[in-house]
KEPAZA-955272 format. One record per residue (C-alpha): residue number from 1; chain; y, x, z. Coordinates in steps of 0.5 Angstrom, whole numbers. Layout:
BEGIN
   resi   chain       Y       X       Z
    NUM       A       Y       X       Z
...
END
This chain:
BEGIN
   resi   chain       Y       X       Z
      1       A     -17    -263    -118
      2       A     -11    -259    -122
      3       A      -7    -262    -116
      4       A     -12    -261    -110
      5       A     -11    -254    -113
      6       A      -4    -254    -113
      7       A      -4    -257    -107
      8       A      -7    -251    -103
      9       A      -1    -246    -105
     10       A       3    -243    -101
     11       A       9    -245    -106
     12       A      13    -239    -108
     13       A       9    -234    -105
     14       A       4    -229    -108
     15       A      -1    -225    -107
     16       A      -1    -217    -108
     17       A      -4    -218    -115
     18       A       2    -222    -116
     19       A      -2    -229    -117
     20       A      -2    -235    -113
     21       A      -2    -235    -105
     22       A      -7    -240    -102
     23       A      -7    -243     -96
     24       A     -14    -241     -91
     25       A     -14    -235     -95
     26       A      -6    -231     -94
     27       A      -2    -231     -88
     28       A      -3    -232     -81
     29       A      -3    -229     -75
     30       A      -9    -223     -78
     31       A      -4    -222     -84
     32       A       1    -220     -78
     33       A      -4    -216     -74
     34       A      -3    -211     -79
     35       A       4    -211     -79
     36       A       5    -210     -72
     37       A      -1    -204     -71
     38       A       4    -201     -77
     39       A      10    -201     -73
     40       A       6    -198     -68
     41       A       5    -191     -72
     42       A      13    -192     -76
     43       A      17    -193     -69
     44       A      13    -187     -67
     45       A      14    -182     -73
     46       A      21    -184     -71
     47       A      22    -184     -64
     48       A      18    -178     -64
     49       A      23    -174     -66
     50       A      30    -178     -65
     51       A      29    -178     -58
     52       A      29    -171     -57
     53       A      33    -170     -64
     54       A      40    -168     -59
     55       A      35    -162     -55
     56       A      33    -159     -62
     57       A      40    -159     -65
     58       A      43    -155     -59
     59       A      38    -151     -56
     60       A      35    -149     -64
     61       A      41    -151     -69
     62       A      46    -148     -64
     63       A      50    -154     -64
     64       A      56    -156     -58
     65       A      53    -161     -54
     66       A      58    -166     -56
     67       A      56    -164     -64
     68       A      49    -165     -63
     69       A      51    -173     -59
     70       A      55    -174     -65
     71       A      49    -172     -71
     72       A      45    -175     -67
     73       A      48    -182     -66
     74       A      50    -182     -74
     75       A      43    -180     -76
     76       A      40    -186     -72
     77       A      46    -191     -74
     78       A      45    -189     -82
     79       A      39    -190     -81
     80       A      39    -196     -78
     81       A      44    -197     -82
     82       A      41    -197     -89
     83       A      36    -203     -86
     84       A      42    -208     -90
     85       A      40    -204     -97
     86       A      32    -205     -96
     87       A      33    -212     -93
     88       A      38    -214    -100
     89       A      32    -210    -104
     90       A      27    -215    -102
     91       A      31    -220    -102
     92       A      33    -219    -109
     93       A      29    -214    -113
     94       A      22    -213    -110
     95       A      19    -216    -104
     96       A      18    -213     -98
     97       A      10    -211     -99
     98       A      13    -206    -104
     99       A      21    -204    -101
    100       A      15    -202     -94
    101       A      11    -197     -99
    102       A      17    -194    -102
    103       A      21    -193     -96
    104       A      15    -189     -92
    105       A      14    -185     -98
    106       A      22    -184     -97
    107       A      20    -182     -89
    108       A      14    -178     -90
    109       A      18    -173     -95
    110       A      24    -172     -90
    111       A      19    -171     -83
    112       A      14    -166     -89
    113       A      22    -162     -90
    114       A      23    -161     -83
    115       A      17    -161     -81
    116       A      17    -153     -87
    117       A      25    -152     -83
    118       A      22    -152     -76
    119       A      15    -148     -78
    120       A      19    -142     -82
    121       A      24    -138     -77
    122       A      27    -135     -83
    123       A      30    -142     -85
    124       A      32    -143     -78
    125       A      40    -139     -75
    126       A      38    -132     -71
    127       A      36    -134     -63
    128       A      41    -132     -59
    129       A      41    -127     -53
    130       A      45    -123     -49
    131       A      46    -118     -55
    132       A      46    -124     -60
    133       A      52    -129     -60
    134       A      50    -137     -62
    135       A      52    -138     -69
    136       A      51    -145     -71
    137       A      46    -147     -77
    138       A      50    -146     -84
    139       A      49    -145     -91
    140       A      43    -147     -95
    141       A      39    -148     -88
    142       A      44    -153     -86
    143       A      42    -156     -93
    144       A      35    -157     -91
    145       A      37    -159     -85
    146       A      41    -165     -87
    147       A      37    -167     -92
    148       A      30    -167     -89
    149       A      34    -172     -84
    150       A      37    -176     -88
    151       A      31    -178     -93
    152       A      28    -180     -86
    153       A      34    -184     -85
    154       A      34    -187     -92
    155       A      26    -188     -91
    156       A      27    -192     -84
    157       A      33    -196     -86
    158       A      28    -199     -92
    159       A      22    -201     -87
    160       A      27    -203     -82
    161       A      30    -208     -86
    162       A      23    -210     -90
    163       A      17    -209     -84
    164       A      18    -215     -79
    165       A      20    -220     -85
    166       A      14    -219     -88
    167       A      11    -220     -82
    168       A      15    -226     -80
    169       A      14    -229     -87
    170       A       7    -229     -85
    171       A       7    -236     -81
    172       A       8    -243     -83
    173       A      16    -246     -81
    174       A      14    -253     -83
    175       A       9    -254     -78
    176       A      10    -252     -70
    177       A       4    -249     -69
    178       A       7    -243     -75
    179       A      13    -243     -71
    180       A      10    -242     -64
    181       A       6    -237     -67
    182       A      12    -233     -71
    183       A      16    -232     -64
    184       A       9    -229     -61
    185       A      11    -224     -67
    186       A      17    -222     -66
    187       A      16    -222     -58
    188       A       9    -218     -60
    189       A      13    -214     -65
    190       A      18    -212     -59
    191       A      12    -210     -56
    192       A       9    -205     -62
    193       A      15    -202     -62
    194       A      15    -200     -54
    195       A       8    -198     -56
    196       A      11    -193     -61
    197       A      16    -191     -57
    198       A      12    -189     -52
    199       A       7    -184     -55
    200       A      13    -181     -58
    201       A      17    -180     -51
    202       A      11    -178     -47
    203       A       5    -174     -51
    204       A       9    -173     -57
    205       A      15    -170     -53
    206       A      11    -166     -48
    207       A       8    -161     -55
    208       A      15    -161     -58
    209       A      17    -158     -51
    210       A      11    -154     -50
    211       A       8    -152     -56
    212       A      13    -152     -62
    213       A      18    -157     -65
    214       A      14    -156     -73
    215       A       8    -159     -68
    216       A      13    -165     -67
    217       A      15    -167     -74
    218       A       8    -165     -77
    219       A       6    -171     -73
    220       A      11    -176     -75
    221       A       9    -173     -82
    222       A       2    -175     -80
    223       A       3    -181     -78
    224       A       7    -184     -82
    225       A       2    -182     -88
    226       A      -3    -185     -84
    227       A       2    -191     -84
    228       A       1    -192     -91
    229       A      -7    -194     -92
    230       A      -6    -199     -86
    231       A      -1    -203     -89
    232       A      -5    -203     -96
    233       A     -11    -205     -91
    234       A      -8    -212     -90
    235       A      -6    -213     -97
    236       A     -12    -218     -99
    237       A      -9    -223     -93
    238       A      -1    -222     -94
    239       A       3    -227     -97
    240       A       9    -224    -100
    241       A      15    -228    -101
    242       A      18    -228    -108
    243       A      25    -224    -110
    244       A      30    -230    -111
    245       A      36    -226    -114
    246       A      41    -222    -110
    247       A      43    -226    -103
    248       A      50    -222    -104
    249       A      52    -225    -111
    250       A      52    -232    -109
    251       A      56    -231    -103
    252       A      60    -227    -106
    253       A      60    -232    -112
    254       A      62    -237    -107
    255       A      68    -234    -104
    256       A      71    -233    -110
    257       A      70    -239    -113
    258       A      73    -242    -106
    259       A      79    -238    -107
    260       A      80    -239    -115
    261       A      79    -247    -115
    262       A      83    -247    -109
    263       A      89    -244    -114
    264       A      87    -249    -119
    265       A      86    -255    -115
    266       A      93    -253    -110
    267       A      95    -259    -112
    268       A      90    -264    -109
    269       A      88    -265    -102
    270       A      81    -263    -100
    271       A      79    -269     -98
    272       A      81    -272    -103
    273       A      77    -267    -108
    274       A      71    -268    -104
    275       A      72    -276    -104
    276       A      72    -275    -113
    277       A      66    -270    -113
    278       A      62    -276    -108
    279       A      65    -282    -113
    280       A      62    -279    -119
    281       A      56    -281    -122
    282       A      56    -276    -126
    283       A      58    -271    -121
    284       A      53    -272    -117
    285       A      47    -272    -122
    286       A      50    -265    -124
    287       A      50    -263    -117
    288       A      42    -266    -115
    289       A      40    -263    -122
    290       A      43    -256    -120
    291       A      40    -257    -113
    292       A      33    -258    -115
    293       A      33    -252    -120
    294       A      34    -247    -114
    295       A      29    -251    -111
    296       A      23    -249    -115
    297       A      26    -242    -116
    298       A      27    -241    -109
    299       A      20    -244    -108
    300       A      22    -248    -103
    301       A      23    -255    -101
    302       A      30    -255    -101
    303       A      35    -261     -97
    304       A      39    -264    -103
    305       A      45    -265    -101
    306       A      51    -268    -105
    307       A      57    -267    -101
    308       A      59    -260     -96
    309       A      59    -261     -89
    310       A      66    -261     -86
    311       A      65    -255     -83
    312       A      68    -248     -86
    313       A      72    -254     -91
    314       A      75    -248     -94
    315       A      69    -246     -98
    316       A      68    -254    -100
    317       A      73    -252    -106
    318       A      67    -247    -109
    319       A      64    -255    -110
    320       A      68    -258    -117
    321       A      66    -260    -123
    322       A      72    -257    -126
    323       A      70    -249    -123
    324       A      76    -244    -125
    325       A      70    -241    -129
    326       A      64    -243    -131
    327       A      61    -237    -129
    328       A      63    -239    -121
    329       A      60    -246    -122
    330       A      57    -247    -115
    331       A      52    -252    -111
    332       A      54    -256    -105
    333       A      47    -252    -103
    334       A      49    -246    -104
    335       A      56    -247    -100
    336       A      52    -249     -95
    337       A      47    -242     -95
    338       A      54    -238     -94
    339       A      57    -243     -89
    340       A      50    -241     -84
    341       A      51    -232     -86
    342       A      59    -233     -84
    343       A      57    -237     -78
    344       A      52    -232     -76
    345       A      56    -226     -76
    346       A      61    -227     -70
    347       A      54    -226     -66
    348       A      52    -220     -70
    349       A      59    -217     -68
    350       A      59    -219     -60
    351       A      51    -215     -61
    352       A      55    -208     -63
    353       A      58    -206     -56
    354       A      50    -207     -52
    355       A      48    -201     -58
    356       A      54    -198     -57
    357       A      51    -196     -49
    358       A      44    -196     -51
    359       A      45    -190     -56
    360       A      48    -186     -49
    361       A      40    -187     -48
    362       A      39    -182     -53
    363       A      45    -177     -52
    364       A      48    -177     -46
    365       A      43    -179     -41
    366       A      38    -173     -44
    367       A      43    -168     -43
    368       A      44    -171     -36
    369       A      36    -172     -35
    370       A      36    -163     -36
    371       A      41    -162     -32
    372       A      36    -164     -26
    373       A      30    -163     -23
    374       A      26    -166     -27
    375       A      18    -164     -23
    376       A      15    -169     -22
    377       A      10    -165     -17
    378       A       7    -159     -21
    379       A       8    -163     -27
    380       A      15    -162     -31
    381       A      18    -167     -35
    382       A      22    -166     -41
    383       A      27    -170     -41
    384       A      27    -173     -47
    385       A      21    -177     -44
    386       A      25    -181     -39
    387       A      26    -187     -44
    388       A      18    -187     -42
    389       A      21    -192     -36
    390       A      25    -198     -40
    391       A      19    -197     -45
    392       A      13    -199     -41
    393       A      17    -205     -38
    394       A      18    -208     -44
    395       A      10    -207     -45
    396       A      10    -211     -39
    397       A      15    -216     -40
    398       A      14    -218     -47
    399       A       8    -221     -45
    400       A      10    -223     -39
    401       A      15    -226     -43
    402       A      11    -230     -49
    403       A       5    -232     -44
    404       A       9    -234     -38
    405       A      16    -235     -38
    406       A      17    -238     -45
    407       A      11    -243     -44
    408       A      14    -245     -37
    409       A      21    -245     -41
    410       A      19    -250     -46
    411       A      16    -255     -41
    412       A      23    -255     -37
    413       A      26    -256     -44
    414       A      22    -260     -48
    415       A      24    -256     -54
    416       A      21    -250     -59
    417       A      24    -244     -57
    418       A      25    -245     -49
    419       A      29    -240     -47
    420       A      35    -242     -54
    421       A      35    -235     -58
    422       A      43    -234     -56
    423       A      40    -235     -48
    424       A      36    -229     -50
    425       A      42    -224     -52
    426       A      47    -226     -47
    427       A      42    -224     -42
    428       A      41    -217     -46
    429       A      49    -216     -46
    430       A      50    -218     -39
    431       A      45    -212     -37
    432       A      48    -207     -41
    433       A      54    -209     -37
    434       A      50    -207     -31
    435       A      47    -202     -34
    436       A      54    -198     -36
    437       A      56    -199     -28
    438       A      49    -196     -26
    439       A      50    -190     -31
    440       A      57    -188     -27
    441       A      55    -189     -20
    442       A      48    -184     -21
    443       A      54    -180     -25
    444       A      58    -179     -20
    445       A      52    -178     -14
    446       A      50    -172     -20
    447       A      57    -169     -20
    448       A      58    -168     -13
    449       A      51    -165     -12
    450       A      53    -160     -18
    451       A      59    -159     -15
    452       A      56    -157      -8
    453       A      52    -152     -13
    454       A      57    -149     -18
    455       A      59    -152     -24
    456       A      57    -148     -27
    457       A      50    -146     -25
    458       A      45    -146     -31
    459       A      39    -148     -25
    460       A      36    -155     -25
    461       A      39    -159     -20
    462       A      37    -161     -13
    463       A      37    -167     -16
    464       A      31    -172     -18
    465       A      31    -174     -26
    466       A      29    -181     -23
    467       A      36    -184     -22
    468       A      38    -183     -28
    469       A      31    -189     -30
    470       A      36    -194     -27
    471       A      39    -195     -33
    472       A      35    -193     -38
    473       A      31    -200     -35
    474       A      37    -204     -35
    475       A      38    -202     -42
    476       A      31    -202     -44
    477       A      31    -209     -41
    478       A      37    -211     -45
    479       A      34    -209     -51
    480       A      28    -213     -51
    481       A      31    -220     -50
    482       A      37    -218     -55
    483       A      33    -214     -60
    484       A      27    -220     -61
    485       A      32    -226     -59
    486       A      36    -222     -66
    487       A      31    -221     -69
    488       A      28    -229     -69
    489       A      35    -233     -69
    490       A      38    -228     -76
    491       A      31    -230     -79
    492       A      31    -238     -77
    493       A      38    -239     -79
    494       A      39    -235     -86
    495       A      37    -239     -91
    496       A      30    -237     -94
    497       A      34    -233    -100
    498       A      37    -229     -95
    499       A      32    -227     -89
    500       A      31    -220     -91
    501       A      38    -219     -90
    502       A      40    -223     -85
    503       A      34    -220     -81
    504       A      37    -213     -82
    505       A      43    -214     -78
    506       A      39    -213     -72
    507       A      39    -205     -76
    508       A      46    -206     -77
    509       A      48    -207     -71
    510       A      45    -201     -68
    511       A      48    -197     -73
    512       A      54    -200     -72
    513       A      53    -199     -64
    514       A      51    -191     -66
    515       A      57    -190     -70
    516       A      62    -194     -65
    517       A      59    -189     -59
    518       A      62    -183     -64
    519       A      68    -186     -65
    520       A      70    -188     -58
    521       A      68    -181     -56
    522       A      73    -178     -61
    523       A      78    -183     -59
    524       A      77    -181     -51
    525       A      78    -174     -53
    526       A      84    -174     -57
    527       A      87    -180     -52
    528       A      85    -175     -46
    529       A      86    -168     -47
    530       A      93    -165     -47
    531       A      96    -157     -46
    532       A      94    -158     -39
    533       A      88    -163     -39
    534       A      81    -161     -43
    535       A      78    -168     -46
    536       A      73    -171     -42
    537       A      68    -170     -47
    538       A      69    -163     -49
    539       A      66    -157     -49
    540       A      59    -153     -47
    541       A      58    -155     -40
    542       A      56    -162     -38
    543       A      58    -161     -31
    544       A      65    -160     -33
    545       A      65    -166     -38
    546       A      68    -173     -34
    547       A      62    -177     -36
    548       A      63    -183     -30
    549       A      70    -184     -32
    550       A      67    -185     -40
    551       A      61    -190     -37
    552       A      67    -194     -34
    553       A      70    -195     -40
    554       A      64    -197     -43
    555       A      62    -202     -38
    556       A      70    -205     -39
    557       A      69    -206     -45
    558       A      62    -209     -45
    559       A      65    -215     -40
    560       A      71    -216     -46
    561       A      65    -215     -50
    562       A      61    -221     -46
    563       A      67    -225     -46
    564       A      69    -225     -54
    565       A      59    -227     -54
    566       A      61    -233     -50
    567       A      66    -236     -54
    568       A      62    -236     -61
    569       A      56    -238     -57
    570       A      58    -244     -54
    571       A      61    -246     -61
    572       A      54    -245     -64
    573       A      50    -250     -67
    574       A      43    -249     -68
    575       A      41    -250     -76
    576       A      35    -256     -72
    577       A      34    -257     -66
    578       A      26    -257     -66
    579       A      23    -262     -60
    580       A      16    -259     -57
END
């Protein structure tokens, strides 16, 4: 009886009171489904105001345009960013049940400071007129301002880096039915976050342009409140995965070990250290007794292995029975973890370039859509609404994508997955390149129709907003396959100890496209501008600005980009190769 018991476990889970997670009861497609209504409510508080983040910054804060891009990207990329310290802390500390309720308490603190700021016209800088010149916020206001951003950044990064995990933790690797289910996750928390994305850059959007922008932060405030008792709802049918120590010392364990016994052995040869480690009886016995004890901590059936692969040999030297310490002492499974996270990171690098064009969507391409006319008939919409286009494609294209063509896919294919998780992300980067090609033909078509009218016109230009939707299309597409096809191989690849982690480079890799925009645009103008040239990315007039020649330079740099993908993909070996 004690063994049938023990059998109906689901080893190495718990549920939110902290006792056994049971098979029947936790886990599942309806634990997920709270998951995903959750990510709904967070990906709206969010987007409701980063979308149109940049307008408020220069129209209420007086910031320049390019200040007001800059903050913007660096805020999203911090935000992002700070998804690598929720995934470590539910790795290692907490799991990823409480990282979530911390992080949208975070969230909800600095979206009520903004929300206070926004409503009060004393916490804000003097409106400009004709008599009163612009003064950009300073002082104790720009204090508040700030921190009200970032404890919203500090709370994302913490649900970035915890929520589609917990979500994904939900399903049953070992069978094919628990990972077909766990790709129809991911693709429908693609689908979520569009469906977030969508009520924030329509509805949303349209109160902060028309009654007020407190109104616009009061529903971020409110919605990611609301957040908080949904995600509890699910609590009773969640299986929460146990920490199992910090991902980062073990791999910072074995990379000194590595280095260090490489000093102490530089007298043997590789293969002739790993040929002792194997002939050793008792080496192998220490090295089986290590493995199954990081088994049972893990909770999870581990492949014992004796030996390190041949792959990556310079780490091999972190296996001895002679360690340079006794505190750097390593197993063969250990090595064999930080093998797949290196692996692994060449892939994230190549995905930084496509969030790099994708963070023009919330800066550029907004200051681009409001010099236009934006009418559509005798309604007017705000500018920052355009992302509207490549979100309702993905919420039609995901399940399309999941229903359709994966089925259809995997028919052709005869594996798992159908279209392979590096397919995924090479079709994303290909887009971003046509994309950014897109982005400086429509740029070019709106400066000689802004030239035609003066440069230096305020009026909308007779020029439809609707040109600029072909990249925000194309780069929407992109996302949806680059982001869902991230998203599945970080968390597929990394070793169970490291999934939170793993599954937040995603995140990082946006932050890192935010902050590469920033740094590009300050290398562009200083590398441009001269005693006799302004930069091309300079000063308070979009229609003066060179934006086609920048978006060139981006699309160039995303075929480099492309190039350097394929070179690690087609080296990649996939940890298992499931048949259908």
């Amino acid at each position: 009886m004690e063994v049938e018991h023990q059998l109906d476990r689901w080893e190495g889970y718990v549920d939110w009171r902290n006792k056994p997670a049971l098979r029947g009861r936790h886990g599942g497609m309806l634990a997920a489904s709270f998951v995903l209504v959750v990510e709904v409510l967070e990906n709206l508080a969010f987007l409701a105001n980063a979308s149109n983040l940049v307008l408020y910054l220069s129209e209420h804060m007086h910031f320049s345009p390019k200040d007001s891009a800059n903050s913007v990207t660096n805020f999203m990329g911090t935000a992002f960013l700070l998804a690598l310290l929720g995934g470590f802390l539910s790795d290692a500390f907490l799991s990823t049940y409480y990282i979530y309720l911390g992080s949208a308490f975070l969230e909800f603190l600095g979206w009520l400071i903004l929300t206070v700021q926004a409503r009060s016209g004393s916490l804000k800088p003097q409106k400009c007129g004709a008599d009163v010149p612009c003064h950009k916020v300073g002082g104790a206001k720009a204090a508040m301002l700030f921190i009200g951003l970032y404890l919203a950044a500090l709370g994302v990064g913490g649900i970035k880096g915890s929520l589609a995990t917990h979500g994904a933790q939900q399903f049953d690797e070992d069978t094919p039915q628990g990972r077909k289910q766990r790709s129809t996750f991911f693709n429908y928390f693609v689908f979520s976050l569009a469906c977030g994305a969508l009520i924030a850059v329509t509805l949303v959007v349209w109160i902060e342009d028309n009654r007020g922008w407190e109104w616009g932060f009061g529903i971020s405030t409110l919605t990611i409140l609301l957040s908080i008792p949904i995600f509890c709802a699910g609590s009773k049918f969640y299986r929460n995965k146990m920490p199992s120590g910090s991902p980062l010392t073990t791999i910072l364990k074995v990379l000194v070990a590595s280095a260090l016994n490489t000093c102490v052995t530089v007298a043997r040869s590789p293969s002739s250290a790993i040929a002792s480690m194997s002939a050793s009886p008792a080496f192998g016995t220490s090295i089986k007794m290590e493995n199954q004890q990081a088994a049972k901590k893990s909770g999870k059936s581990l492949v014992l292995l004796e030996t390190p692969s041949e792959s990556l040999k310079f780490l091999n030297r972190a296996v001895t029975r002679m360690p340079a310490h006794k505190s750097l002492e390593c197993t063969v499974n250990q090595v064999e973890d930080v093998k797949v996270v290196l692996k692994i990171l060449p892939v994230f690098g190549c995905t930084i370039m496509l969030n790099c064009c994708l963070a023009q969507l919330s800066t550029f391409s907004v200051q681009q859509a409001a010099t236009m006319d934006t009418k559509l008939g005798s309604f007017k919409v705000p500018p920052a609404s355009l992302p509207v286009f490549p979100v309702v494609f993905i919420m039609i294209l995901a399940p399309l994508y999941d229903h359709l063509i994966i089925p259809f896919a995997r028919r052709v294919t005869k594996t798992e997955t159908g279209i392979s998780h590096l397919q995924r992300i090479g079709i994303g980067l290909l887009l971003s390149i046509v994309a950014m090609g897109i982005a400086a033909l429509v740029e070019i078509k709106r400066k000689k129709v802004a030239t035609d009218a003066g440069l230096d016109t305020t009026d909308p230009l007779p020029i439809t907003f609707f040109w600029i939707a072909f990249q925000y299309l194309c780069l929407g597409s992109a996302d949806l396959f680059t982001l869902a096809g991230l998203l599945e191989f970080f968390f597929t690849e990394a070793p169970n100890s490291m999934r939170s982690l793993a599954t937040s480079l995603s995140w990082a890799s946006l932050a890192m496209g935010y902050f590469l925009s920033t740094v590009i645009i300050s290398i562009v103008n200083s590398a441009t501008g001269s005693a006799k040239n302004k930069p091309w990315l300079s000063g308070s007039n979009l229609n003066h600005y060179h934006l086609e020649r920048f978006y060139w330079l981006m699309c160039a740099l995303s075929i480099l980009n492309f190039l350097h993908y394929l070179f690690w993909a087609n080296r990649y070996k996939y940890k298992s190769l499931n048949k259908a």
